[in-house]
N, C-alpha and C positions, 0 to 999 in steps of 0.2 A: 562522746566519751561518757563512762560510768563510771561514778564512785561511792564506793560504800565508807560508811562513817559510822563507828562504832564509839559508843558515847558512855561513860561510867559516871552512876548514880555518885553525886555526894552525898547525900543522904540517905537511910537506909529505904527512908517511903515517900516515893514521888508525888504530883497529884497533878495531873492534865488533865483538862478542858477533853469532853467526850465527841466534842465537836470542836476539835483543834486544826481544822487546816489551814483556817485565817492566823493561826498564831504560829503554826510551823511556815506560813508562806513569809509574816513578816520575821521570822528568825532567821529565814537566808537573806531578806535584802537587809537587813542588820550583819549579816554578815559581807553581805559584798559592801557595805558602805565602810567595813575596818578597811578594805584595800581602796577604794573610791566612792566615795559619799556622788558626787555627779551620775556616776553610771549607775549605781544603783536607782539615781531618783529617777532620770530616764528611763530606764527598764521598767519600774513601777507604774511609771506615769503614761510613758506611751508605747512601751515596747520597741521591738524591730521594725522602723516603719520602712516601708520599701514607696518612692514616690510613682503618685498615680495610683495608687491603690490603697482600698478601706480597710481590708482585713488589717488587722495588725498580730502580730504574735510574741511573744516571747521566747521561747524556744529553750523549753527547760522545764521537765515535769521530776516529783520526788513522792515518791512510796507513801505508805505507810507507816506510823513506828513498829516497829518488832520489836514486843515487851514480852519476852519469856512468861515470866510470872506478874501478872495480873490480875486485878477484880474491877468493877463497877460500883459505884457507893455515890450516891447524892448528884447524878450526873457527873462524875468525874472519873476519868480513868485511876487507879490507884495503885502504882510499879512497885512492886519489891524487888525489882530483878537488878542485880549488880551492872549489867553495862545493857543497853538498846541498841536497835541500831538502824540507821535510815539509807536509801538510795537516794542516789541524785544522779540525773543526765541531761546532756544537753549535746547538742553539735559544734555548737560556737564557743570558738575556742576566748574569746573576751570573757563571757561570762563565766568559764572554766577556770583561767589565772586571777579571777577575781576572785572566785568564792575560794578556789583555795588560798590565796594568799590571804583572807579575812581568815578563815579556818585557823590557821596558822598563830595568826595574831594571840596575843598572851589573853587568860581571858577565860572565864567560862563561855558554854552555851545555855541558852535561856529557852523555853518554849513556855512560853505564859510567864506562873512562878516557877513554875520546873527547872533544877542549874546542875547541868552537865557539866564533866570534863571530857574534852576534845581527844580521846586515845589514839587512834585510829583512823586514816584515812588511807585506803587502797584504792590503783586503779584496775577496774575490773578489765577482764579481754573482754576483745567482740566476739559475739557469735560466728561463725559459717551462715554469708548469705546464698539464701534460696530462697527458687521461685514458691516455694509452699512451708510455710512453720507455723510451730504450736506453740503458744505459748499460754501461760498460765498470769495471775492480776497480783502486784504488788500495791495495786491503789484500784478503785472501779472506775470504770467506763462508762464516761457520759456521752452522748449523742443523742442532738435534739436536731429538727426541722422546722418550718415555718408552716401551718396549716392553711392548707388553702382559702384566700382569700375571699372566694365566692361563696365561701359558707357561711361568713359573714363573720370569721374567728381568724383573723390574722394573727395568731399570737401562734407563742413557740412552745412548740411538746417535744418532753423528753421520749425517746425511742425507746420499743422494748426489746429484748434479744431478738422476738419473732419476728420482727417489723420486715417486710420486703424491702423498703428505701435502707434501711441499716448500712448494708453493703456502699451502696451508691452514697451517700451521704459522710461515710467515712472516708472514701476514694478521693471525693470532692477535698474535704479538707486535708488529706493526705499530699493533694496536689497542689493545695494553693502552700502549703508548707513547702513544698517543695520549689515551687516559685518564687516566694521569699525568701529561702535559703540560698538558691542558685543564680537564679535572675533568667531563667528560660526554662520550657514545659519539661518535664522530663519524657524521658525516651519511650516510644514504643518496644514493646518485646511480644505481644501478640496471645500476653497470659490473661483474659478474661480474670478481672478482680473479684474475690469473693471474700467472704467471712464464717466461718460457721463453726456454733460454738457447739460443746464438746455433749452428746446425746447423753454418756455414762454420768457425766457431773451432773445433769439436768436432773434425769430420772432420781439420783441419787437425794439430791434437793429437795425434789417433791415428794421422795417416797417419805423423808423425816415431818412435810407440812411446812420447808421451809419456803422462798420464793431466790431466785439468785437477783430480785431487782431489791435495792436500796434505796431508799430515801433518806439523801444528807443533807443535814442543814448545817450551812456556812454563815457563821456569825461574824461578823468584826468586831472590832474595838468602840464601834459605839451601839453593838447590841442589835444592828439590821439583820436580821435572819434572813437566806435567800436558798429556798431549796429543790435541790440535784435530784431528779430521779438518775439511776446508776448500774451499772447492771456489774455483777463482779462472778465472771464464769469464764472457764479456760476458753479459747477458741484457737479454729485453725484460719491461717490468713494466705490465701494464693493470689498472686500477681505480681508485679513490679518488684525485683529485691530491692532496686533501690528507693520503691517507695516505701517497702516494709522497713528498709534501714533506718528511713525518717521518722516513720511509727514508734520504733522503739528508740531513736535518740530524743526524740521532742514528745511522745505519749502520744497516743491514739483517740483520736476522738477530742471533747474541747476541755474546759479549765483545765488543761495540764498543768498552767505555774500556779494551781490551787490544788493539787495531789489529785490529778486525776487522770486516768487514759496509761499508769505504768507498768509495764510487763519483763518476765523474765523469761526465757525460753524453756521451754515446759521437758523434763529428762524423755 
């Protein structure tokens, strides 16, 4: 399920962190702790653990803000705009009656210093699954690998849109969520998985000198910077609907419950 959450400025001039995803991550388990302080710390702490297996996940990725009117000033985002407003999704329905019933709770919303009021909460419809959609990025798309060990570089690189493992690498984690989520492989259908992202946006990108990969850095609260390369460009996705279903309930690709991997289905 998806919900959008439309938030109104108390103040006339905001001021968020330019790298706020550690502070929008912990403003939802602030929110799920108004309904349950326990489930929240589990969720934080270890995720959905499925036994007999390492992977762990969470299963719940959220947008970007959309701030109408904005500027940049001192490393800070700077909002003039009367209300924002954020996605959130998820499959599981625990973490859903949680965060909204926190939502709910009397109270502002906080991101860093930033102090919203809660206007707003709809649930959005689902799309029409099928075997082939397009969608477009409400947050960018991480996907890293492990570099082969015989190089003597066992360590993890971020992938770039052209990467040939891209595809396969995504499938992989598209499946182990889906193992997690259900407790058995999901079904064949006979659709060879692919990804491929969008030729007109690309060209468009390059002709201005821009690049569509990102480099994000994720701060916490005691100042560790740890940073995302990201890639933020429409693509199209064929295979499995119901593994695309999983993609766009729990995000595509990894740090979802850090805003990353979230899509909306492109007009």
């Amino acid at each position: 399920m998806r919900l959008k959450l439309t938030l109104r400025q108390q103040r006339p001039v905001e001021r968020i962190p330019l790298n706020y995803s550690y502070h929008l991550a912990a403003t939802i388990y602030s929110t799920l702790s108004q309904s349950s302080h326990e489930f929240a710390t589990i969720l934080h702490d270890q995720g959905y653990v499925q036994e007999n297996k390492r992977q762990k996940f969470k299963y719940f990725t959220f947008s970007n803000l959309q701030i109408p009117v904005r500027t940049i000033e001192r490393g800070e985002i700077v909002s003039r705009s009367r209300a924002i407003t954020l996605y959130l999704s998820s499959p599981k329905e625990d973490f859903l009656q949680h965060l909204i019933l926190g939502l709910f709770a009397e109270g502002p919303l906080r991101i860093d210093n930033a102090v919203f009021s809660k206007e707003c909460i709809e649930k959005l419809h689902e799309p029409e699954w099928s075997e082939s959609m397009t969608f477009s990025m409400l947050s960018p798309l991480a996907v890293s690998a492990y570099r082969d060990p015989s190089t003597g570089m066992n360590t993890k690189e971020y992938l770039r849109y052209d990467d040939e493992r891209l595809s396969d690498v995504l499938l992989h984690n598209l499946q182990a969520k889906y193992r997690g989520l259900f407790g058995c492989e999901p079904p064949e259908n006979g659709i060879p998985f692919s990804v491929r992202f969008e030729k007109e946006y690309l060209e468009r990108v390059r002709e201005k000198g821009r690049s569509v990969e990102k480099l994000i850095t994720i701060k916490d609260s005691n100042g560790r910077e740890t940073r995302v390369k990201a890639i933020q460009c429409p693509f199209t996705v064929t295979g499995n609907p119901e593994l695309i279903k999983v993609g766009y309930e729990c995000g595509f690709g990894e740090n979802n419950s850090m805003g990353f991997g979230m899509v909306k289905v492109s007009c």
